[in-house]
C-alpha positions in Angstrom: 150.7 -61.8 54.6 149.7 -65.6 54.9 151.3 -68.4 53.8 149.8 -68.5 51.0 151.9 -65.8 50.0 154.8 -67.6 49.7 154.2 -70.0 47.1 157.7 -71.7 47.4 156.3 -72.7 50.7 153.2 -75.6 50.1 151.9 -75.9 53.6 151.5 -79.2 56.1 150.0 -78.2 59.2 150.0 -74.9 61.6 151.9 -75.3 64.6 149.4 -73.7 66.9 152.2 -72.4 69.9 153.8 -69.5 68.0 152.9 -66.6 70.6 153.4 -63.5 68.8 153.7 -65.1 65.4 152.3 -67.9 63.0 154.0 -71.0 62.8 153.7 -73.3 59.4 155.5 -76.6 58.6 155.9 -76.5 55.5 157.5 -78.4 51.9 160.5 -76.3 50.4 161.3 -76.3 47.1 163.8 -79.0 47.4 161.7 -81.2 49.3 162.5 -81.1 53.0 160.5 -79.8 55.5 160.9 -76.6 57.0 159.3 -74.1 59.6 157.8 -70.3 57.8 157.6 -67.6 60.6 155.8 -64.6 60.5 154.4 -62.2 63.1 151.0 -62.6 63.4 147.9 -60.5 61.8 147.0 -58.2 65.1 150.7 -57.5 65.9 152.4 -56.4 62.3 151.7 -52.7 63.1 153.9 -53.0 66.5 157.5 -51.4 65.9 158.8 -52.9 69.0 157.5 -56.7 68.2 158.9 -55.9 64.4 162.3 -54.8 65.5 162.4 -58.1 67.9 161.2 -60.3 64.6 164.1 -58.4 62.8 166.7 -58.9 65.1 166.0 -62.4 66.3 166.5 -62.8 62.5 170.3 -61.1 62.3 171.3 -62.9 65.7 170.7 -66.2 63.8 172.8 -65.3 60.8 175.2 -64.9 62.9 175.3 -68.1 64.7 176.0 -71.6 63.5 176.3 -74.4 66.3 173.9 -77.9 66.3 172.3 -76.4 69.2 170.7 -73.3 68.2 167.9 -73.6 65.0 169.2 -73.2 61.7 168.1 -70.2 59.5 167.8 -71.1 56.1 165.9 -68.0 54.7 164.7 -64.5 55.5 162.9 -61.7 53.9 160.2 -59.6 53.2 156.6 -60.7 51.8 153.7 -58.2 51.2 155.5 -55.4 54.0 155.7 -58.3 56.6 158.9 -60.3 57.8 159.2 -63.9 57.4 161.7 -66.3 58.6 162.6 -69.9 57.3 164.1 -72.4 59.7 164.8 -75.4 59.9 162.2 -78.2 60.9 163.1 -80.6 64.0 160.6 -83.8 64.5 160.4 -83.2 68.2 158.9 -82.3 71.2 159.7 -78.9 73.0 161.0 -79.6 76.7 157.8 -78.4 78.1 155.7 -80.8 76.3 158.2 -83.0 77.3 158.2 -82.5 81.0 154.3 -82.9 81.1 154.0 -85.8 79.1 156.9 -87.1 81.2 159.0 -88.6 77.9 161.5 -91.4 79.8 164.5 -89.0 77.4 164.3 -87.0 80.4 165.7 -89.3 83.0 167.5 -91.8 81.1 169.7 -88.7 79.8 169.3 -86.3 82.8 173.5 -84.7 82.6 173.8 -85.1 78.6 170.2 -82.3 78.1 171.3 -80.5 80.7 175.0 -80.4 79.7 174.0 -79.8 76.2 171.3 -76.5 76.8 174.6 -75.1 79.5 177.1 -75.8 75.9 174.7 -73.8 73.5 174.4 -70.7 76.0 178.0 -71.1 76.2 178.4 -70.8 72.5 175.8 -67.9 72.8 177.5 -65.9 75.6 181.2 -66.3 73.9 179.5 -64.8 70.7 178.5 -61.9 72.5 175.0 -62.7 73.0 172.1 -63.1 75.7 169.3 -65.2 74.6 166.5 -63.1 77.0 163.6 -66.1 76.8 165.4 -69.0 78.1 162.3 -71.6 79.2 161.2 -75.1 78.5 159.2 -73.4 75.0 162.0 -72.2 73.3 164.0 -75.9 73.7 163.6 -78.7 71.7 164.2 -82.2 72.5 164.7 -84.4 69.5 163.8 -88.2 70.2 168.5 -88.8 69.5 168.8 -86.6 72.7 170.3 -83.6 70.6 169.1 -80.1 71.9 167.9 -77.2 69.9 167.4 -73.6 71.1 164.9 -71.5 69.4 163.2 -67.9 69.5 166.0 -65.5 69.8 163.9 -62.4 69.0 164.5 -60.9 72.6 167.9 -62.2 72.3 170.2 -59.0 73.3 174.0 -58.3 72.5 176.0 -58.0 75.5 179.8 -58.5 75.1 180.8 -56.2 78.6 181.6 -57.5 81.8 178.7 -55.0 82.6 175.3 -55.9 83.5 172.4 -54.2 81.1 169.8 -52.1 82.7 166.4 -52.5 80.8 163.5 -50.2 81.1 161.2 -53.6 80.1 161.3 -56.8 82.3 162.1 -59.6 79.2 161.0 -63.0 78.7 158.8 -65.1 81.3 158.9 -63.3 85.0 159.3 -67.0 86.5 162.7 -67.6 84.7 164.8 -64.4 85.7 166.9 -64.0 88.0 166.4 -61.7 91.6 168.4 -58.7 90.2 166.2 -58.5 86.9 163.0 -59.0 88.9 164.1 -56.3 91.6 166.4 -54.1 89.6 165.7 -54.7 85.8 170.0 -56.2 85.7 170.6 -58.6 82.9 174.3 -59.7 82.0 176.2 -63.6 81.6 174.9 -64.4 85.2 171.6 -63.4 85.3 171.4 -66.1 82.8 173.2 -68.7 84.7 170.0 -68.5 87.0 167.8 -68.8 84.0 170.0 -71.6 82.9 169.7 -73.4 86.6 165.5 -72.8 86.7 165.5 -74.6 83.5 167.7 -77.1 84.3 166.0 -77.4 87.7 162.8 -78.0 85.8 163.8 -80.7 82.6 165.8 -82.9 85.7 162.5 -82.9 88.6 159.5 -81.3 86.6 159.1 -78.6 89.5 160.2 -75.1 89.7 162.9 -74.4 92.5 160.7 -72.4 95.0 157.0 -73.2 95.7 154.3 -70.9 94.8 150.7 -70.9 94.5 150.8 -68.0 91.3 153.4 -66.1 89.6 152.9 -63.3 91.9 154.0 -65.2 95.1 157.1 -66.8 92.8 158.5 -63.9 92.1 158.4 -63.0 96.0 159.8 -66.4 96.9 162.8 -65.5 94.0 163.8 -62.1 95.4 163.0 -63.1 99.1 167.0 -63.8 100.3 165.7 -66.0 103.1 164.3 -68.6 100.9 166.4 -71.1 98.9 165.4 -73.4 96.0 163.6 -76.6 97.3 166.2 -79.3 97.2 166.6 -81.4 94.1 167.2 -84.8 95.4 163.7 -84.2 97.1 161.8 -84.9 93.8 164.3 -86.6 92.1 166.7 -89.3 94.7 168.4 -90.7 91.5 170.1 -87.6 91.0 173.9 -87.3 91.8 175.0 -85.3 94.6 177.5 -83.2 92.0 174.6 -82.7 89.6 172.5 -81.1 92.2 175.2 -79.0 93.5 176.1 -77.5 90.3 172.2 -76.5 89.4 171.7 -75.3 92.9 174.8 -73.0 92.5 173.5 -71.8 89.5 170.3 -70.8 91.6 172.0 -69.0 94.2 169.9 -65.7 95.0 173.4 -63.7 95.6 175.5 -63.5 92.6 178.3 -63.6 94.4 177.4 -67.3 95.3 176.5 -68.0 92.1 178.7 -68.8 88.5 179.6 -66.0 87.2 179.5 -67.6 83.6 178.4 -70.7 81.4 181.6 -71.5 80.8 182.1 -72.1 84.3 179.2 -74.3 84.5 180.1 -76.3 81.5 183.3 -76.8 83.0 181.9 -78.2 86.2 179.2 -80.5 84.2 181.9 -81.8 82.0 183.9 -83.0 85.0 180.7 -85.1 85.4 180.5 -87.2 82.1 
């Protein structure tokens, strides 16, 4: 399959960061601009990547909130999936971040308590998102927060944690019990939540590393705690700090237990 494929679909441009699938901007038949989404050439023969496409695309039917990407449009085209979503004029937080866009500070507690209200939304419908990093969010230049890429994206509606044979997602985003003991459950994700969060307020990650390897010690190493926030950033509110930092607690016992918890607490900061 290519886009040609679709003829519906008249192409603009390729966005050239689609990992494990192609990425067009494309005109729809009525006019507006949308995103086509299919995995890409070397990868269509992979049952595990195929069931992720597929799933990523039955966890967005299911879900309608301003925060997470819109899917207009879903099939089948020459034995390959394809997504339609909609299109966003934006940057995603990591592009963001580096080219330091001035959205970042001047809206520091609205972003971050917009990404904790659409894992909310996510968690009370009974799903994990799995690939929570600065990629997978965009920031649109009217402050409004989109989550995208939900094909590792996992159903969890127990109080249980899930034990996975695979590590998901990027190794410098989970939590200490996923790196050491493969756990995933609400608050796993709370620490995803805080790294990111961490991240779109200072630009750093919480602990200092020189490569992913020595991260991942620093994470699961109980002696060392996230660098302090107000360090990088001194404009930041004391409160602010002290509900990402919770979020980052290496125990979970010390840390929320739940988004909705965190909302709460960012709420009581507006």
């Amino acid at each position: 399959m290519e886009i040609q494929d679709l003829p519906s679909y008249k192409p603009i441009r390729k966005i050239p960061k689609g990992g494990l699938t192609d990425l067009h901007v494309c005109t729809a038949p009525e006019g507006e601009r949308v995103v086509v989404r299919f995995i890409r050439e070397q990868y269509r023969k992979d049952k595990t990547i195929r069931k992720a496409f597929k799933q990523g695309s039955l966890i967005l039917k299911s879900l309608d909130h301003p925060g997470v990407v819109n899917l207009l449009e879903e099939g089948v085209c020459k034995g390959t999936p394809y997504m339609v979503i909609e299109y966003h004029e934006s940057e995603n937080l990591r592009e963001c971040i580096l080219h330091q866009n001035p959205i970042l500070k001047r809206d520091s507690l609205t972003l971050v308590r917009e990404l904790a209200a659409v894992l909310n939304y996510l968690h009370h419908c009974g799903y994990l998102h799995m690939d929570l990093k600065p990629e997978n969010i965009l920031i649109k230049p009217n402050t409004e927060l989109i989550l995208i890429d939900f094909d590792l994206s996992l159903r969890h509606k127990s109080t249980k944690h899930l034990k996975l044979k695979v590590l998901p997602g990027t190794p410098t985003y989970l939590a200490p019990e996923t790196l050491v003991h493969h756990k995933v459950d609400e608050c796993s994700e709370v620490f995803a939540f805080g790294v990111v969060a961490y991240e779109m307020l200072s630009g750093h990650k919480p602990f200092e590393a020189n490569s992913v390897t020595e991260y991942k010690r620093a994470v699961v190493d109980p002696r060392r705690g996230a660098y302090p926030l107000h360090e990088y950033r001194g404009d930041i509110s004391k409160k602010l700090e002290n509900v990402v930092m919770k979020c980052l607690q290496k125990r979970v016992d010390n840390r929320y237990p739940s988004m909705a918890l965190v909302l709460r607490d960012l709420d009581a900061l507006l």
